[in-house]
GUNU-447351 format. One record per residue (C-alpha): x, z, y; residue number from 1; residue in one letter. Coordinates in pm, 1 decimal, decimal comma. Each point is the difference from the previous one (the first is absolute). Last residue first. Layout:
# GUNU-447351
r px:X&pz:Z&py:Y&resi:NUM&resn:a
...
//
This chain:
# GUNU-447351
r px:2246,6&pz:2139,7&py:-1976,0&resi:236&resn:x
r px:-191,0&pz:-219,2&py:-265,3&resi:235&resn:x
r px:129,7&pz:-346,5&py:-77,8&resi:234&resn:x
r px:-253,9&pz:-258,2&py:-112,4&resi:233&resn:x
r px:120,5&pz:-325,0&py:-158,9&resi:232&resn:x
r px:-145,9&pz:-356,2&py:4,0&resi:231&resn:x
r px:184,7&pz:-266,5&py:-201,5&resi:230&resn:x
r px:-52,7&pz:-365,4&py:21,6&resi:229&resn:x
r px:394,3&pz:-75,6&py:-107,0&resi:228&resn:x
r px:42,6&pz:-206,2&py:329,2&resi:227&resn:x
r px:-308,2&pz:156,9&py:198,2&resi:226&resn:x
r px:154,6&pz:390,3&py:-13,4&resi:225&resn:x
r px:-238,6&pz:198,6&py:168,9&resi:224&resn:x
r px:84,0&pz:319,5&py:91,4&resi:223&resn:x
r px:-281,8&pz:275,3&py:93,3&resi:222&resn:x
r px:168,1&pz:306,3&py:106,4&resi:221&resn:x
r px:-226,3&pz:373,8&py:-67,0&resi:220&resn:x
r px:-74,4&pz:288,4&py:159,8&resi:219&resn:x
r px:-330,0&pz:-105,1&py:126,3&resi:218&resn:x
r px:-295,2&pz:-240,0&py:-212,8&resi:217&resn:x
r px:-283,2&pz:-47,9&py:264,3&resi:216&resn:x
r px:-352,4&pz:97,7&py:-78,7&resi:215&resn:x
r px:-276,2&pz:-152,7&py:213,6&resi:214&resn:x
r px:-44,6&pz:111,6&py:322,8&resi:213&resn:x
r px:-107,1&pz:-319,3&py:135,7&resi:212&resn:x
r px:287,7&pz:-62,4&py:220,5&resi:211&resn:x
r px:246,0&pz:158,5&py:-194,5&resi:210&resn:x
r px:-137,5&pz:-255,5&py:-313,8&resi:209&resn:x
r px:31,4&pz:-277,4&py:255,7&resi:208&resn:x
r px:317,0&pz:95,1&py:85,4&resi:207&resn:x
r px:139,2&pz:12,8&py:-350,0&resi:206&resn:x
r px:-155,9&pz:-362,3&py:-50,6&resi:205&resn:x
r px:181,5&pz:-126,3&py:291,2&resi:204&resn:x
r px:319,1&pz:129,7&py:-134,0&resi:203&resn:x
r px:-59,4&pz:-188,3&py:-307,6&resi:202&resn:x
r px:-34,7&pz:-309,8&py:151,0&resi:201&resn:x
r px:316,7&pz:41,3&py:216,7&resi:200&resn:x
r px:131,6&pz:33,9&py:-357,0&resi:199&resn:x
r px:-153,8&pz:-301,1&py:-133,7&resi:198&resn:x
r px:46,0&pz:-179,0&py:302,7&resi:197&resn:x
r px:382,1&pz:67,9&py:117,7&resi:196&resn:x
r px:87,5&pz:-139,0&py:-438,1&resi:195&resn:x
r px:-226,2&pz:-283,3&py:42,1&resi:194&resn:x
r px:240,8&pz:-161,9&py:300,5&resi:193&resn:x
r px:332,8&pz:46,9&py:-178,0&resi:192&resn:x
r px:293,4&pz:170,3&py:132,3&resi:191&resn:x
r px:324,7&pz:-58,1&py:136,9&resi:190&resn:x
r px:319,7&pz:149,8&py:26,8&resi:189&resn:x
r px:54,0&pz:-72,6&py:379,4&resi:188&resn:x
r px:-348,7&pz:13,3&py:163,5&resi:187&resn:x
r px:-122,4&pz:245,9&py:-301,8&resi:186&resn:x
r px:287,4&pz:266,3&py:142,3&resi:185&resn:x
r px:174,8&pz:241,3&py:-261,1&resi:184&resn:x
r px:115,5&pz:305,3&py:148,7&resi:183&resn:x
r px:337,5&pz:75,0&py:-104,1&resi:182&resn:x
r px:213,4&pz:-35,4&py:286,2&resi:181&resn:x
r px:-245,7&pz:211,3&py:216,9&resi:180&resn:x
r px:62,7&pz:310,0&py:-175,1&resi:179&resn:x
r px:-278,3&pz:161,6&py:-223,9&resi:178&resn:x
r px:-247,2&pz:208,1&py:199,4&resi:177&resn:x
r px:-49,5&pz:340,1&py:-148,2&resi:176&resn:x
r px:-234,7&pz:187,2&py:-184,5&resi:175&resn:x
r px:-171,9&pz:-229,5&py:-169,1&resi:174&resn:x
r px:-237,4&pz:101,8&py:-273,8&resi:173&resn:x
r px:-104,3&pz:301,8&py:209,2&resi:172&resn:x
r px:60,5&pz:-113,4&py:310,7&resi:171&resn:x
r px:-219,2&pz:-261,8&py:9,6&resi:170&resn:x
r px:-290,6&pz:250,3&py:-42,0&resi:169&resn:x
r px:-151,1&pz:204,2&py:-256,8&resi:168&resn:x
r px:-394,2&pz:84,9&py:-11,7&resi:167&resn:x
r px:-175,3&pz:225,1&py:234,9&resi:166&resn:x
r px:-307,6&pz:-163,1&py:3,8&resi:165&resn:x
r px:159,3&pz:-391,3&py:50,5&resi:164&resn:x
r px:378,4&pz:43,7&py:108,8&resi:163&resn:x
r px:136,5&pz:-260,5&py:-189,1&resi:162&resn:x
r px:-159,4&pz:-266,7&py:-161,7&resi:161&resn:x
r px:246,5&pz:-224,0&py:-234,8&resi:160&resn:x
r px:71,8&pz:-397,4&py:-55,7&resi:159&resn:x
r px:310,1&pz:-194,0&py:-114,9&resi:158&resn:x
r px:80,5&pz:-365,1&py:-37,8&resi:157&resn:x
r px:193,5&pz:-165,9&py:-228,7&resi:156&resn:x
r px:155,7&pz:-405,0&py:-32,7&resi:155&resn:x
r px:217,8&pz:-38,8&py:295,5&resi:154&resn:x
r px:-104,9&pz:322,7&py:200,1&resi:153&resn:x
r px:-268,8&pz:206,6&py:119,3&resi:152&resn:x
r px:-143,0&pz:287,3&py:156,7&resi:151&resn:x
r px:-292,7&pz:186,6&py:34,1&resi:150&resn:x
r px:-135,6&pz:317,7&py:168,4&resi:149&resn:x
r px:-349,3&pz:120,4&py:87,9&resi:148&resn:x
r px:35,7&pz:340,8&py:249,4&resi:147&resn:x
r px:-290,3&pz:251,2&py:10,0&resi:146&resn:x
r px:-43,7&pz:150,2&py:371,7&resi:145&resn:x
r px:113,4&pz:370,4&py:56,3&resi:144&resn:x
r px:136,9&pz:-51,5&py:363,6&resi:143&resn:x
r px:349,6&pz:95,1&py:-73,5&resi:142&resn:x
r px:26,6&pz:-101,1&py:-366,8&resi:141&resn:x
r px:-167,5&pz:-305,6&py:119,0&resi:140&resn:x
r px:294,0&pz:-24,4&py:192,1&resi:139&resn:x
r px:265,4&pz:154,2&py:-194,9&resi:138&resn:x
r px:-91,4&pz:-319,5&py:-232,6&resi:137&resn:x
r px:33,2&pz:-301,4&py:269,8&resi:136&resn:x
r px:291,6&pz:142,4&py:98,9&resi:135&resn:x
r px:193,0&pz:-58,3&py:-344,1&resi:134&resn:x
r px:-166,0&pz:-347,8&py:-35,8&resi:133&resn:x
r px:72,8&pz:-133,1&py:342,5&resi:132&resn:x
r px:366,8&pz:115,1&py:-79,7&resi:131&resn:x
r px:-2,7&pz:-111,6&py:-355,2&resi:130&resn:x
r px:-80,4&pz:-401,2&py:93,6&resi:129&resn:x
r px:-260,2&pz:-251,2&py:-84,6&resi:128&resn:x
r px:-352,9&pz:121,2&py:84,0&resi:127&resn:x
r px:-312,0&pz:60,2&py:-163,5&resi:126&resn:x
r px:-62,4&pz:279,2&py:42,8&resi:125&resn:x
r px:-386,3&pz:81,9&py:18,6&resi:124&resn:x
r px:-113,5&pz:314,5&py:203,3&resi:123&resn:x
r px:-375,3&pz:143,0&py:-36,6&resi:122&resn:x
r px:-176,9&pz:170,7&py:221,3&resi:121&resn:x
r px:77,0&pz:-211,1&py:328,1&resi:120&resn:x
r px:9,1&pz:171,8&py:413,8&resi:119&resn:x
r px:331,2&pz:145,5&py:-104,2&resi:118&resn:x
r px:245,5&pz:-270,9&py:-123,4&resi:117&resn:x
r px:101,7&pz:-128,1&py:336,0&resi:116&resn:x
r px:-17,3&pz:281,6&py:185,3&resi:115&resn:x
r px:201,3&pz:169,6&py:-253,4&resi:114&resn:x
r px:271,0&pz:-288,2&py:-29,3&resi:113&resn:x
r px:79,7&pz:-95,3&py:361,5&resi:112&resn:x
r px:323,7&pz:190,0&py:92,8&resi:111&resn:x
r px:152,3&pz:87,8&py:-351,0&resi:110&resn:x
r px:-61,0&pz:-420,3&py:-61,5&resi:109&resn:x
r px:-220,5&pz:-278,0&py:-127,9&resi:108&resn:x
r px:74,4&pz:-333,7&py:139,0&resi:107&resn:x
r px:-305,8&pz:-164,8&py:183,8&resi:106&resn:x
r px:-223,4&pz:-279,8&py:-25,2&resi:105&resn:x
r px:-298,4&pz:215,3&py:-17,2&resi:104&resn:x
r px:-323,9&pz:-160,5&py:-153,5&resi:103&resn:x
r px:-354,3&pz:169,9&py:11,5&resi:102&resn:x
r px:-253,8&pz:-123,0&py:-231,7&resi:101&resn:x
r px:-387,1&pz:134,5&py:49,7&resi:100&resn:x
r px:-165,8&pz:-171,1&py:-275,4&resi:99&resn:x
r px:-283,7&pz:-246,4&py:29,1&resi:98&resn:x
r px:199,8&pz:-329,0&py:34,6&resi:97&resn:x
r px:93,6&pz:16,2&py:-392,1&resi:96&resn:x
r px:176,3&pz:-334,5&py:-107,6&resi:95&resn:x
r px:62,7&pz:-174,8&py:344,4&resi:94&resn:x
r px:39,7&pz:305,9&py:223,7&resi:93&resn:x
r px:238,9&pz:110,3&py:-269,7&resi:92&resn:x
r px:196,2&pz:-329,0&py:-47,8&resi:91&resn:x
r px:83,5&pz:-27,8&py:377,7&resi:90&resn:x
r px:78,9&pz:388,1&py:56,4&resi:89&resn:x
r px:257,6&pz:-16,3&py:-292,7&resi:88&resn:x
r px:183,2&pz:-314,3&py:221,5&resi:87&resn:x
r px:3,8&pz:202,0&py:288,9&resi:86&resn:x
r px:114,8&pz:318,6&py:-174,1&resi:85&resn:x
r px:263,2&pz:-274,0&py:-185,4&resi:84&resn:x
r px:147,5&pz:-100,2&py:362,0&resi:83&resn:x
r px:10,2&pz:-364,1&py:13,4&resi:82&resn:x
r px:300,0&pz:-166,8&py:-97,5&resi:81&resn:x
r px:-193,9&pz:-153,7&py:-291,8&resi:80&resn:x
r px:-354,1&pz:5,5&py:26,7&resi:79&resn:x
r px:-119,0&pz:-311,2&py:-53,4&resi:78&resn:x
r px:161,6&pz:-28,6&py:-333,3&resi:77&resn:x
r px:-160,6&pz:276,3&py:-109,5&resi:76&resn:x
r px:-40,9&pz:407,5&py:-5,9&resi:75&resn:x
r px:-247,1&pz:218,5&py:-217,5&resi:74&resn:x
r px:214,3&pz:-105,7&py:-305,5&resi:73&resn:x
r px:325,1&pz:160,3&py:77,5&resi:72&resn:x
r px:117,2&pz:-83,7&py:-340,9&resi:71&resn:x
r px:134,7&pz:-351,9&py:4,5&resi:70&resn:x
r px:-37,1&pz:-40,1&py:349,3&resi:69&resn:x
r px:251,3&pz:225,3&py:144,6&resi:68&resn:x
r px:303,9&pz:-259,0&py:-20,4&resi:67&resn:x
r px:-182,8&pz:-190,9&py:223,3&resi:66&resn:x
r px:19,3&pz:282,1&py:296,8&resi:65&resn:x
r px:-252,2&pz:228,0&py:153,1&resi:64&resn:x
r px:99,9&pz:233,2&py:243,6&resi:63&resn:x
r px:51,5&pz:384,9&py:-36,3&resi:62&resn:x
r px:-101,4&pz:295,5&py:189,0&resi:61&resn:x
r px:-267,1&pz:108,1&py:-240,6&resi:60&resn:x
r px:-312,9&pz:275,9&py:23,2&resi:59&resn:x
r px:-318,4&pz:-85,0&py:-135,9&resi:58&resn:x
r px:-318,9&pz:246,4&py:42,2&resi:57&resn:x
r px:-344,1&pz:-41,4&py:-184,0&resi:56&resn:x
r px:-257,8&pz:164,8&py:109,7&resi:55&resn:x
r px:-340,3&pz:-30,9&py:-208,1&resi:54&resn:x
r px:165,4&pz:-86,7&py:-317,5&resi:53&resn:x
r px:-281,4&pz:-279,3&py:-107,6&resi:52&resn:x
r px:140,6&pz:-70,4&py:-351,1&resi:51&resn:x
r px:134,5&pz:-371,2&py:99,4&resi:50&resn:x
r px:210,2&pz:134,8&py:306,4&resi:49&resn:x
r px:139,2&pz:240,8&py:-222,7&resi:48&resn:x
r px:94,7&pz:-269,9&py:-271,5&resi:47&resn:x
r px:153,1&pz:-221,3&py:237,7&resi:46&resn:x
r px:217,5&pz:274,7&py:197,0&resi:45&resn:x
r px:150,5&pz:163,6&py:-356,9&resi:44&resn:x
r px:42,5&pz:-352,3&py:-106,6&resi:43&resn:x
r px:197,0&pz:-80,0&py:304,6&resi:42&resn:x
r px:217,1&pz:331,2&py:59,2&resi:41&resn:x
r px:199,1&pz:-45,2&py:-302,9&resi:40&resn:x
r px:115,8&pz:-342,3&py:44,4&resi:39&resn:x
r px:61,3&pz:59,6&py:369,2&resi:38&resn:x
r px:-290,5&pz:179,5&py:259,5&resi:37&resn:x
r px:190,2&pz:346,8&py:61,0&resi:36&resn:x
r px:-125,2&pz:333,9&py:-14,9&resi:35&resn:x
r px:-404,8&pz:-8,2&py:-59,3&resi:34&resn:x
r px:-219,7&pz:239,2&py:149,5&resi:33&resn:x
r px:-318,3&pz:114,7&py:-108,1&resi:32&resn:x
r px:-326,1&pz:128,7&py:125,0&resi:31&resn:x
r px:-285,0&pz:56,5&py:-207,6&resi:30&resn:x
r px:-341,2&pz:-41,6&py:90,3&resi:29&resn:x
r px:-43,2&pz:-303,6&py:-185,1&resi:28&resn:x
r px:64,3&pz:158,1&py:-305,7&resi:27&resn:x
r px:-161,6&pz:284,8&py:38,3&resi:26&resn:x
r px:-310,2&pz:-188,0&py:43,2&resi:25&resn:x
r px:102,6&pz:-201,7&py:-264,3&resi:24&resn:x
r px:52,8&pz:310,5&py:-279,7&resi:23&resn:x
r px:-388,1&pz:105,1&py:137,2&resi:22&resn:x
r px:-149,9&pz:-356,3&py:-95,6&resi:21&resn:x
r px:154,5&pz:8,8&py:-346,9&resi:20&resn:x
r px:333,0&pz:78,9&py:-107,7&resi:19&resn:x
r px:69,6&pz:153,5&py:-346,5&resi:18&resn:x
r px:-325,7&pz:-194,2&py:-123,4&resi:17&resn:x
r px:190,7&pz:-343,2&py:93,7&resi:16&resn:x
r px:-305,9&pz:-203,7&py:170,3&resi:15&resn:x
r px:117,8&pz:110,2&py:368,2&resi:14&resn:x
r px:269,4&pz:-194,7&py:-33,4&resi:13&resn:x
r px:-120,0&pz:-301,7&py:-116,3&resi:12&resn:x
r px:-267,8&pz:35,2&py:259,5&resi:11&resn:x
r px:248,2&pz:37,8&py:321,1&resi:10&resn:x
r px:-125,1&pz:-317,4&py:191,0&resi:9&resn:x
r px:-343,8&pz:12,7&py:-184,2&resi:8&resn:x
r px:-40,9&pz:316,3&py:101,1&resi:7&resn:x
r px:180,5&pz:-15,5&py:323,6&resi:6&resn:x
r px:-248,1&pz:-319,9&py:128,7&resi:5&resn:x
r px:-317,5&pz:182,1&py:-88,2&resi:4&resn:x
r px:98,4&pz:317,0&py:200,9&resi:3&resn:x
r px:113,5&pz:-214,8&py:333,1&resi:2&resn:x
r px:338,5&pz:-42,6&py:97,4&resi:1&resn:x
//
């Protein structure tokens, strides 16, 4: 893309004092990878794309299904049964063509996880189960890499950075897995569409801030509680 074109591409960005032209360059030389392209994943992936991350990495082994559509917005009607890396692939090339996206439709496991996560700087989980979750964190604990989490269900989300300059991890505030039985799943319990995109939102935001070495609040939970509209910090 030529110089012209990623000003005025990028301008609103670049405008913001705390940014400017040297916070974009880091920007779009930053590599991330997203964990899982559901309700979560596709505000994280939309609002990347739209900031000019320069690599941007997807990883999902699910299909899209009808009951997705009311908060996976980054997949449609045309879509469904299709694999939701393909699907993520489609609206990327059509919203920001200029970014290097790489989609994996693959499960994460013990076997494939730190070649996986490696080549990227900054992990985002955004996926829908404990185990992922768990691994996910001794991962970038492994390899050093700052890890973006979220989660969500019914009417809250929640929203923390671990491992960013020595801060805490997953770990810390969670030390162990709670037992199948009583994880709550969206697909079963339900959630609403907003609730996926104002947290997924946030999580973007904390990435962009890694990205551009901006400061990043550690230690601390984010919940958001959208049926009483309360927002609560929990430091551990």
């Amino acid at each position: 893309m030529k110089v012209d074109s990623v000003f005025e591409r990028y301008s609103r960005q670049i405008f913001i004092e705390e940014i400017g032209v040297s916070g974009q360059r880091k920007i779009m030389d930053a590599k991330v990878l997203v964990i899982g392209a559901g309700g979560l994943g596709s505000p994280v992936v939309q609002y990347l794309a739209a900031a000019g991350i320069g690599k941007l990495g997807l990883v999902d082994f699910d299909r899209v299904e009808l009951h997705n559509l009311n908060r996976q917005t980054i997949h449609t009607e045309d879509h469904i049964h299709d694999a939701k890396t393909n699907s993520a692939m489609h609206y990327i090339r059509k919203h920001n063509s200029t970014i290097d996206f790489q989609a994996l439709q693959v499960k994460i496991d013990h076997e494939n996880v730190v070649s996986i996560l490696e080549p990227y700087h900054i992990i985002v989980d955004c996926c829908d189960n404990f185990t992922t979750r768990y691994l996910l964190n001794s991962t970038c604990l492994k390899l050093d890499k700052p890890l973006v989490y979220g989660s969500i269900y019914g009417f809250e989300g929640q929203l923390a950075v671990f491992n960013y300059k020595g801060s805490k991890n997953l770990l810390d505030i969670f030390p162990t897995p709670p037992s199948p039985d009583q994880v709550p799943n969206c697909d079963k319990n339900g959630v609403l569409g907003p609730l996926p995109g104002i947290i997924g939102s946030m999580m973007a935001m904390q990435v962009l801030k890694i990205a551009a070495d901006l400061p990043v609040d550690s230690d601390q939970l984010t919940i958001v509680d959208t049926f009483h509209w309360r927002f609560t910090k929990l430091s551990f």
